[in-house]
N, CA and C atoms as a LAMMPS dump frame, in Angstrom:
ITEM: TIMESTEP
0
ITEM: NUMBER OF ATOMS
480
ITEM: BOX BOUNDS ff ff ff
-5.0000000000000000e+02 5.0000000000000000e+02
-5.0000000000000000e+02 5.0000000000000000e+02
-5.0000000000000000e+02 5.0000000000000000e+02
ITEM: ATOMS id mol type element x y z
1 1 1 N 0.851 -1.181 0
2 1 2 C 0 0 0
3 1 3 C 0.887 1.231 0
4 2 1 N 0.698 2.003 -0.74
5 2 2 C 1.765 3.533 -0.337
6 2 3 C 0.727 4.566 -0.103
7 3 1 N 1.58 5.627 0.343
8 3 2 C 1.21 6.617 1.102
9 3 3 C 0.051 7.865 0.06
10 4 1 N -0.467 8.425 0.521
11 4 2 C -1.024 9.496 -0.262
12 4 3 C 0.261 10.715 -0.847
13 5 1 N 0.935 11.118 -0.163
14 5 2 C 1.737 11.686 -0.449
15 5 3 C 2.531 11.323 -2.248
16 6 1 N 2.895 10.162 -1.957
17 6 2 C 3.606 9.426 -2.983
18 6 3 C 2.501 9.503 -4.425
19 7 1 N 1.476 9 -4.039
20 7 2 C 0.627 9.396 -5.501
21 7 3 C 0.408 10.556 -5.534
22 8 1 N 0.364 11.674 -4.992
23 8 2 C 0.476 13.227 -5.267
24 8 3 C 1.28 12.967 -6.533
25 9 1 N 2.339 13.406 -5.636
26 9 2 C 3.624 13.796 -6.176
27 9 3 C 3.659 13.133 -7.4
28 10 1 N 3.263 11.615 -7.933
29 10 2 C 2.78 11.43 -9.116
30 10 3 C 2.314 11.604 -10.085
31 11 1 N 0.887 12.044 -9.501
32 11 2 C 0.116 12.683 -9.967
33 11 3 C 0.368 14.057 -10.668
34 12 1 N 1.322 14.6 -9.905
35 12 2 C 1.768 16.341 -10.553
36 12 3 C 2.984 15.908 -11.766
37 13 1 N 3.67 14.596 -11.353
38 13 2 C 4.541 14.708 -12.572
39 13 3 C 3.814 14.185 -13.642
40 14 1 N 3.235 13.311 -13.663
41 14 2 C 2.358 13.233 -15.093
42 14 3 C 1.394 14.374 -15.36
43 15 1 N 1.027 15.301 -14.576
44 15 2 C 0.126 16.021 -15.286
45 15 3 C 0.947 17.101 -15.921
46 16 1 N 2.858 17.601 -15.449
47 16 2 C 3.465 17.972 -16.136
48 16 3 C 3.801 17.505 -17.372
49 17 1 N 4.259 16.447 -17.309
50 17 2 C 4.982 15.258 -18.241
51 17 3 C 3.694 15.328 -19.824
52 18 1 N 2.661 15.037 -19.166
53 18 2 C 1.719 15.062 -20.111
54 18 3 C 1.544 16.35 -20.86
55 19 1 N 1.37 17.511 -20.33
56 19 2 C 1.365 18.851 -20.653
57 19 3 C 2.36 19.071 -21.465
58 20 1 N 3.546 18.645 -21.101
59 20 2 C 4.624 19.142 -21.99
60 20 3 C 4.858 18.302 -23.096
61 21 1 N 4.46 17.023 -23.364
62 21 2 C 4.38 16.276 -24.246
63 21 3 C 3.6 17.009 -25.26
64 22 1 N 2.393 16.866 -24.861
65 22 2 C 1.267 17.76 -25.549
66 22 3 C 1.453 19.187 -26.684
67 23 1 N 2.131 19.913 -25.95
68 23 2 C 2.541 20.984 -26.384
69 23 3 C 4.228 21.089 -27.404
70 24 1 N 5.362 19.737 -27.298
71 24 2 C 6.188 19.748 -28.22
72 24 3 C 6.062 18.254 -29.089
73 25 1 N 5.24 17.578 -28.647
74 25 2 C 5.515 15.872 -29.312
75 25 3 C 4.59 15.824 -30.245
76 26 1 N 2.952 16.031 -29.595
77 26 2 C 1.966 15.628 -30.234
78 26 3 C 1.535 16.582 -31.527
79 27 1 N 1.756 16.107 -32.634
80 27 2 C 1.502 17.16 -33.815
81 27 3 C -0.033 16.784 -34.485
82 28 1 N -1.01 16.346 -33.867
83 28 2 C -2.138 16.4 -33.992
84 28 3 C -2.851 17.69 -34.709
85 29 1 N -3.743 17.769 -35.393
86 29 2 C -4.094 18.855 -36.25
87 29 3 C -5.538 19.075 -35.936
88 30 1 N -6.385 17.974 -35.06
89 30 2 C -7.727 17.669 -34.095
90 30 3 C -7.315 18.243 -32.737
91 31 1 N -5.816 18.564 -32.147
92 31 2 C -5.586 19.005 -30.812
93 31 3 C -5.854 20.262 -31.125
94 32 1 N -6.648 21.013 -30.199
95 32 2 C -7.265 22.788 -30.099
96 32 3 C -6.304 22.807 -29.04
97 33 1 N -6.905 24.025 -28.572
98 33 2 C -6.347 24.266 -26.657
99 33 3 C -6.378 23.414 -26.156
100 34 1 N -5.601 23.01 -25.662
101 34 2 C -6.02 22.177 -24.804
102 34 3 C -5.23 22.251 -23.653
103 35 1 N -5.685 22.649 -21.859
104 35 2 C -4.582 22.697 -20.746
105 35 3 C -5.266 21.909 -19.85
106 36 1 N -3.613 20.817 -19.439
107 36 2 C -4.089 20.087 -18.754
108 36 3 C -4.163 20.612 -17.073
109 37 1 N -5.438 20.367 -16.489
110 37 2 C -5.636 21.04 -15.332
111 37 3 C -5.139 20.247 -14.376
112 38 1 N -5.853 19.127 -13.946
113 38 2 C -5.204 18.333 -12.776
114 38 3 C -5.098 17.453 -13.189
115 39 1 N -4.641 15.911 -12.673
116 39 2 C -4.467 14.684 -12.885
117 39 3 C -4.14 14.168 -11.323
118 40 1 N -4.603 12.989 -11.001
119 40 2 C -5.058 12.352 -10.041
120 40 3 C -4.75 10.569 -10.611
121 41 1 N -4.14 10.434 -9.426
122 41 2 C -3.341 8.371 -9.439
123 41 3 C -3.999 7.63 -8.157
124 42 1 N -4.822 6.641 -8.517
125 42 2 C -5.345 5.798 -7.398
126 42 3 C -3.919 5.527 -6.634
127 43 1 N -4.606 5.44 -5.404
128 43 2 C -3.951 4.319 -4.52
129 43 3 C -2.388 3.5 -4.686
130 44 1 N -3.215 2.726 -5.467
131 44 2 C -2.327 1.447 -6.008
132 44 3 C -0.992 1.844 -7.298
133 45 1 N -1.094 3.393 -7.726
134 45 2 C -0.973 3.549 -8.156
135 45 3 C -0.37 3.227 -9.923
136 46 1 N -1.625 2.783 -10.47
137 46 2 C -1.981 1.805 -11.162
138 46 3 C -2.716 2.408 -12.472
139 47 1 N -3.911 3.55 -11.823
140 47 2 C -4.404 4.396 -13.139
141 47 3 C -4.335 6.211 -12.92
142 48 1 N -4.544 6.101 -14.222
143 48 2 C -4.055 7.91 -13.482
144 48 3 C -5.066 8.531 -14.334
145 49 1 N -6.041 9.306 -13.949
146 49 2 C -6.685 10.565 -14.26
147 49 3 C -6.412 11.759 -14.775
148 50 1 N -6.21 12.138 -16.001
149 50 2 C -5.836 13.362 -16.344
150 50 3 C -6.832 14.52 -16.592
151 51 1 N -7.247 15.513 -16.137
152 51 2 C -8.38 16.08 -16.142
153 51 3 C -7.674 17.716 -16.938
154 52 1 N -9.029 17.864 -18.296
155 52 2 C -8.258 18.8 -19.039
156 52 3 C -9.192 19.689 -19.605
157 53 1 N -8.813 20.886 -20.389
158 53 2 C -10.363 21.907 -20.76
159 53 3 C -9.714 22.263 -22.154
160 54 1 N -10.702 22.411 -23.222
161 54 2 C -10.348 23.387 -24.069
162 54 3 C -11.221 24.206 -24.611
163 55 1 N -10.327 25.397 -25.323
164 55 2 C -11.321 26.281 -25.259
165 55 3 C -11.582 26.04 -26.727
166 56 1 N -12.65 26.588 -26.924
167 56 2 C -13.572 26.326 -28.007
168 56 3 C -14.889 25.944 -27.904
169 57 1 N -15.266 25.852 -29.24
170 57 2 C -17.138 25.023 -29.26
171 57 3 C -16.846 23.553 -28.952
172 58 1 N -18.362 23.289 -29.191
173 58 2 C -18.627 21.874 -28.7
174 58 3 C -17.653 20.973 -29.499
175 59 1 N -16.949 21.406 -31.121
176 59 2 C -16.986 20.634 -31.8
177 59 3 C -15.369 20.301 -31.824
178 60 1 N -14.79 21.664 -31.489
179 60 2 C -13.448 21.598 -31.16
180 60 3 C -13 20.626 -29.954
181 61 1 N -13.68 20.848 -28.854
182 61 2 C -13.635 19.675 -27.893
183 61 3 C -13.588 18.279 -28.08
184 62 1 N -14.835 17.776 -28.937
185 62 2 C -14.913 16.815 -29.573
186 62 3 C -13.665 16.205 -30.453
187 63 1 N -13.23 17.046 -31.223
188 63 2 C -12.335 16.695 -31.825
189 63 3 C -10.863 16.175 -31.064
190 64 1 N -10.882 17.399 -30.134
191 64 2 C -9.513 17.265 -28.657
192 64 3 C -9.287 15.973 -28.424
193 65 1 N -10.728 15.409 -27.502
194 65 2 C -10.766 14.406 -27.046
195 65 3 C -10.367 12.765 -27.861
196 66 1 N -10.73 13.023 -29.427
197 66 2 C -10.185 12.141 -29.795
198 66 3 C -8.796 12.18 -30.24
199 67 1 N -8.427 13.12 -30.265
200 67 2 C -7.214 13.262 -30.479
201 67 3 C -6.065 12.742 -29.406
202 68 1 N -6.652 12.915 -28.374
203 68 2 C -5.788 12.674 -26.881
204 68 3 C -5.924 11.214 -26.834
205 69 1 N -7.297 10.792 -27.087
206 69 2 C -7.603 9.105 -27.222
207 69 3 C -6.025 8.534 -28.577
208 70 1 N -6.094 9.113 -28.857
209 70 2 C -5.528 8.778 -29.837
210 70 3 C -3.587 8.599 -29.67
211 71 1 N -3.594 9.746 -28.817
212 71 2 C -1.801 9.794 -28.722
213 71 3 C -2.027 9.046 -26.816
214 72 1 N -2.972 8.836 -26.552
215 72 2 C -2.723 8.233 -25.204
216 72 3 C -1.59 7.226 -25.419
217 73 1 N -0.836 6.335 -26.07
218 73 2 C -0.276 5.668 -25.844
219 73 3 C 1.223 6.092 -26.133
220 74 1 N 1.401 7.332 -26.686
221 74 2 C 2.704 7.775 -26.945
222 74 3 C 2.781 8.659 -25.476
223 75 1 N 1.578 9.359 -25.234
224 75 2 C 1.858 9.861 -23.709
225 75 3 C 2.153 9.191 -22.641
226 76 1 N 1.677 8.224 -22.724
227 76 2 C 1.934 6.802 -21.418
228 76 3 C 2.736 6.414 -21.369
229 77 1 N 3.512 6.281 -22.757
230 77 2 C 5.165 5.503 -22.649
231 77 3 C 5.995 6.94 -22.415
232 78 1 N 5.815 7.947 -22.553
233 78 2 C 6.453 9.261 -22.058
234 78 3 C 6.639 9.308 -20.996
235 79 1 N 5.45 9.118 -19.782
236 79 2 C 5.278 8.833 -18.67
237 79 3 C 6.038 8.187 -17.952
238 80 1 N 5.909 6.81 -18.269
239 80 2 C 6.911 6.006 -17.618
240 80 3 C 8.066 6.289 -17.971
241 81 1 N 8.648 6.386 -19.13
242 81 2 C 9.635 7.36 -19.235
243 81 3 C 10.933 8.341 -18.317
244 82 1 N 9.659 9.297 -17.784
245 82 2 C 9.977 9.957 -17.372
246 82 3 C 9.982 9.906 -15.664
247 83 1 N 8.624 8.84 -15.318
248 83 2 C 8.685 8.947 -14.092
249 83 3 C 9.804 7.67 -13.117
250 84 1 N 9.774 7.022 -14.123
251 84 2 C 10.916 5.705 -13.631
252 84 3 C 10.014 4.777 -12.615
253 85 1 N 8.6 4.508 -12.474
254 85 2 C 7.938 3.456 -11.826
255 85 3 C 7.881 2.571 -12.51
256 86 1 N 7.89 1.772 -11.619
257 86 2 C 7.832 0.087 -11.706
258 86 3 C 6.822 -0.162 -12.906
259 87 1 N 5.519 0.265 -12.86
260 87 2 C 4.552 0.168 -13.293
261 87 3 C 3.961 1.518 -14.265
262 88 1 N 3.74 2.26 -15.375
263 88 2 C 3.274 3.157 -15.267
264 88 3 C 1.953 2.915 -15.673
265 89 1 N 1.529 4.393 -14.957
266 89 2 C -0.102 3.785 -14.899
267 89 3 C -1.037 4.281 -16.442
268 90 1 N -2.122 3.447 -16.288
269 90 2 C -3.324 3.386 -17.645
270 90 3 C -3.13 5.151 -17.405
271 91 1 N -3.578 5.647 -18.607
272 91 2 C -4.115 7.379 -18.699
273 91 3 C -5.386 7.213 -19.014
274 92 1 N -6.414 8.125 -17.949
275 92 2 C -7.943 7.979 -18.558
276 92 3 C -7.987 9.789 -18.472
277 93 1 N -8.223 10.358 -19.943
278 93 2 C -9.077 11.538 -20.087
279 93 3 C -9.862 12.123 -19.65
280 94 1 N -10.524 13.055 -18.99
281 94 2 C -11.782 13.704 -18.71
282 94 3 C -11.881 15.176 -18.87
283 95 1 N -12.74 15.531 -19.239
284 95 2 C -13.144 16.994 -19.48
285 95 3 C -13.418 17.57 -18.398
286 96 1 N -12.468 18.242 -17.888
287 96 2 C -12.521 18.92 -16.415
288 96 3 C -13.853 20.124 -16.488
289 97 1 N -14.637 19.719 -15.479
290 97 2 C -16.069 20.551 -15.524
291 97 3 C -16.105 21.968 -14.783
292 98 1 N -14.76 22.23 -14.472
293 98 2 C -14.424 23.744 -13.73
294 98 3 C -14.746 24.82 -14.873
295 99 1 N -14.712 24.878 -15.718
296 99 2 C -14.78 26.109 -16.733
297 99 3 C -16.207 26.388 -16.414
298 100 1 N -16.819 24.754 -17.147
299 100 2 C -18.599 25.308 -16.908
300 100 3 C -19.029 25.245 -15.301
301 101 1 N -18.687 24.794 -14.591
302 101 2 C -19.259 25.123 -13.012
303 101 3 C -18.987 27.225 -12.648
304 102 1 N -18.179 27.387 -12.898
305 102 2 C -17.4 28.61 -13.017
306 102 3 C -18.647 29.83 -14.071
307 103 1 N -19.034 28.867 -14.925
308 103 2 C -19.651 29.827 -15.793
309 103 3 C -20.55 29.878 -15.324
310 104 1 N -21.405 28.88 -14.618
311 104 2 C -22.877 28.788 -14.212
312 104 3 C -22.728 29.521 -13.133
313 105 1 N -22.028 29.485 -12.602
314 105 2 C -21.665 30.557 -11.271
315 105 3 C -22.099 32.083 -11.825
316 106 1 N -21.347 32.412 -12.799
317 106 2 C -21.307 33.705 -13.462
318 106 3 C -22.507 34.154 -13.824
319 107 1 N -23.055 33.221 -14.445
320 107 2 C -25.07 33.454 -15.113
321 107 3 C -25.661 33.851 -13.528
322 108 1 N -25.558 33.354 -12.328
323 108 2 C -26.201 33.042 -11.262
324 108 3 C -25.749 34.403 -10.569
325 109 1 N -24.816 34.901 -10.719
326 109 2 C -24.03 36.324 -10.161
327 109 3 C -25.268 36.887 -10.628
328 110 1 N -24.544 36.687 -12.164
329 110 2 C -25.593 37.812 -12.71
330 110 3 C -27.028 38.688 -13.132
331 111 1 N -27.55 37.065 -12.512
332 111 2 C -29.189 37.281 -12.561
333 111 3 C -29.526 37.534 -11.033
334 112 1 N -28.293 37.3 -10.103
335 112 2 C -28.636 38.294 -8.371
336 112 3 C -28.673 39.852 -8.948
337 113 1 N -27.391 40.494 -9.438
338 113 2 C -27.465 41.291 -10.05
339 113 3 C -27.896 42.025 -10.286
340 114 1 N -28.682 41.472 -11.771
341 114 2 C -29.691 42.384 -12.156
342 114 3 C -30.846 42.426 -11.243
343 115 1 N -31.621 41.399 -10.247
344 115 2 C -32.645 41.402 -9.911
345 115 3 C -32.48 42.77 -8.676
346 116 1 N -30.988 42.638 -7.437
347 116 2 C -31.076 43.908 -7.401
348 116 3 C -31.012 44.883 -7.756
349 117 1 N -30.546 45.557 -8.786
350 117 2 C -30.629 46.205 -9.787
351 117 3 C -32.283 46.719 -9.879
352 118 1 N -33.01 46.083 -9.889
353 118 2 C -34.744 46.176 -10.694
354 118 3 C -34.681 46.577 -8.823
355 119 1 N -34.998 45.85 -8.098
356 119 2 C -35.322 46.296 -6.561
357 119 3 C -34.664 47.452 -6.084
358 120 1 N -33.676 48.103 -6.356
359 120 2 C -32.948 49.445 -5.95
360 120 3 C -33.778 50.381 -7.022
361 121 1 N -33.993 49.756 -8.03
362 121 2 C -34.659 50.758 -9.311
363 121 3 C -36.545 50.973 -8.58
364 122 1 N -36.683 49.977 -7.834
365 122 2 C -38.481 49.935 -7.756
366 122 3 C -38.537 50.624 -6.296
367 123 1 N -37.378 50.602 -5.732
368 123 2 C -37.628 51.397 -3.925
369 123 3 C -36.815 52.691 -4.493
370 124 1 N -36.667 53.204 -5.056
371 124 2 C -36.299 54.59 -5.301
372 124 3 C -37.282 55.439 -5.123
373 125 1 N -37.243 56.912 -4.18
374 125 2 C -38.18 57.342 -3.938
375 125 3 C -39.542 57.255 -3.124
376 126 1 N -39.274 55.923 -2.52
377 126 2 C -40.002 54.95 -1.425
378 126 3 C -39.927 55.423 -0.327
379 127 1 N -41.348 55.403 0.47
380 127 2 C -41.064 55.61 2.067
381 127 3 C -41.019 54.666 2.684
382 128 1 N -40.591 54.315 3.765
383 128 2 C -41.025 53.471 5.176
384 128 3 C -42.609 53.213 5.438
385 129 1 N -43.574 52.247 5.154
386 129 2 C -44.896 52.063 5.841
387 129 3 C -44.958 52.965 7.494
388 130 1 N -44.314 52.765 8.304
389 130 2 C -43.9 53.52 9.874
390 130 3 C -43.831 54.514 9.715
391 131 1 N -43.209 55.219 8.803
392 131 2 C -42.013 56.701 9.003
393 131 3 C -40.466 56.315 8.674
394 132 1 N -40.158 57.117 8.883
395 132 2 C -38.765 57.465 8.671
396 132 3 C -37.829 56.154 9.248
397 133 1 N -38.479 55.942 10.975
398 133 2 C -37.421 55.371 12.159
399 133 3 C -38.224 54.799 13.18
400 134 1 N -39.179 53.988 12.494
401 134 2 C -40.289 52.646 13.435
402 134 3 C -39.538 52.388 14.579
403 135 1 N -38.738 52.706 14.916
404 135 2 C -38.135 51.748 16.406
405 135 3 C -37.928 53.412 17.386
406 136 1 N -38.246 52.189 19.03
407 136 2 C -38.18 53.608 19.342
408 136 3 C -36.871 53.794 19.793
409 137 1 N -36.482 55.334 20.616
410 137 2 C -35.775 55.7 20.779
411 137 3 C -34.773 55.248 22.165
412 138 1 N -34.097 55.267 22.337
413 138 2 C -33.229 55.216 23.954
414 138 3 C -33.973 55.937 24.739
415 139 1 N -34.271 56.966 24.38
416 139 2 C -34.607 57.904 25.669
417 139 3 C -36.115 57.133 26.005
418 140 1 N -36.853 56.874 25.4
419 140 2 C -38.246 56.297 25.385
420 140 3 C -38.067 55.486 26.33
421 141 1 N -37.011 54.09 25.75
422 141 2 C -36.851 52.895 26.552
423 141 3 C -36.694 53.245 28.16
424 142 1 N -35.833 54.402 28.474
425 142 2 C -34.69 54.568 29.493
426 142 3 C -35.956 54.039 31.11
427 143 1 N -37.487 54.729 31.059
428 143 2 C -38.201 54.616 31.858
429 143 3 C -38.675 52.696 31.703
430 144 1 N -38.878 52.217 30.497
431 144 2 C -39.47 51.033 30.604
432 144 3 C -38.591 50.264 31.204
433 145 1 N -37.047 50.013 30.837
434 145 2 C -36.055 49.254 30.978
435 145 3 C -36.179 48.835 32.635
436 146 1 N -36.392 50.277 33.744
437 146 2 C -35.766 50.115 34.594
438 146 3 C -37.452 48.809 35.124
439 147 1 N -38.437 49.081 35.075
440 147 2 C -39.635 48.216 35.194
441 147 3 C -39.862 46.769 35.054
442 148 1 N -39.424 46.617 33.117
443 148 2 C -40.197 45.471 32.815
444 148 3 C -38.788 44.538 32.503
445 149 1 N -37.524 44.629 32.882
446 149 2 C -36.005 44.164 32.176
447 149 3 C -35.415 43.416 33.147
448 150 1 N -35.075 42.612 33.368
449 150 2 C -34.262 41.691 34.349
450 150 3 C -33.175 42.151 33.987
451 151 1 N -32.108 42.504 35.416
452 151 2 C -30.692 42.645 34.749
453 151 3 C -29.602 41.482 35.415
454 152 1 N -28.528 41.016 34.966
455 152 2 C -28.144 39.926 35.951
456 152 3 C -26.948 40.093 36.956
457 153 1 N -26.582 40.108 37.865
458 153 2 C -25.544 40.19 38.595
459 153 3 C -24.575 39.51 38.772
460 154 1 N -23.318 39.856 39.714
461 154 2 C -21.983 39.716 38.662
462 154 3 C -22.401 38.179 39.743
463 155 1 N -22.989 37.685 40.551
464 155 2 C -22.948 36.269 41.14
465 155 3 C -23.765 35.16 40.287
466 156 1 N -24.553 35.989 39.41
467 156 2 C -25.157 34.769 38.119
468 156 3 C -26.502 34.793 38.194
469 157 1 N -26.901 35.087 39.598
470 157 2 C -28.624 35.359 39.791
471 157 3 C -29.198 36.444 39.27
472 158 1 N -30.503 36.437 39.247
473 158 2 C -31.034 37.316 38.387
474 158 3 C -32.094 38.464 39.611
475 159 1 N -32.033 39.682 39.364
476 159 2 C -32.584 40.448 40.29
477 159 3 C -33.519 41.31 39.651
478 160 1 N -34.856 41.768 40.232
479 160 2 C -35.592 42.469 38.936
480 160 3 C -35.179 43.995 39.071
């Protein structure tokens, strides 16, 4: 069994290793943008997760992905390669979902937004139902307080 630590540290060199492959080896003409974000190694360290985004439409993506399917096996022997394990591990692809979580975030900003926006626009010029300052004053309280208020003392009991 090894440590978590140890598949980290794995984990970051293949997601370098891979990146830089990517960017001088693979002469793919289907590869768009493509940056690899994280990558993640079970346990056993045995398979490894490469998690990646590109920018573009749906179709450019599409295309990415097979493209990466495609040089996965020149990246894997890079890998081991480079990392010198016993074993190097399977590469599985995924379309890292941070861009669009990130964006849906952004739509969701922005429709708080505008809605205050419309509510600062619809209380403009608005009064208070009460007045001005519905609550009353200190000085008001100063007679009730001493009557209807329990205060507590420094021994913990309560005195009216």
């Amino acid at each position: 069994m090894t440590d978590n630590a140890r598949a980290r540290k794995l984990a970051d060199r293949i997601q370098v290793v891979v990146a830089e492959t990517l960017d001088r080896r693979i002469k793919d003409p289907r590869l768009g943008f493509v940056t690899i974000t994280d990558a993640r190694v079970t346990g056993d360290l045995r398979e490894a997760t490469v998690f990646y985004t590109v920018y573009g439409d749906d179709e450019e993506r599409a295309a990415s992905a097979a493209a990466l399917e495609s040089a996965k096996g020149v990246l894997r022997s890079e890998v081991g390669r480079q990392t010198g394990v016993r074993f190097t591990p399977t590469l599985a692809f995924v379309p890292d979902a941070l861009p669009d979580n990130a964006r849906t975030i952004e739509d969701l900003l922005d429709q708080a937004r505008a809605k205050d926006a419309q509510v600062r626009q619809e209380s403009t010029g608005k009064t208070y139902a009460a007045g001005a300052d519905p609550y009353r004053k200190d000085a008001d309280d100063a007679s009730d307080d001493e009557n209807t208020h329990r205060h507590d003392d420094t021994d913990g009991t309560a005195s009216a």
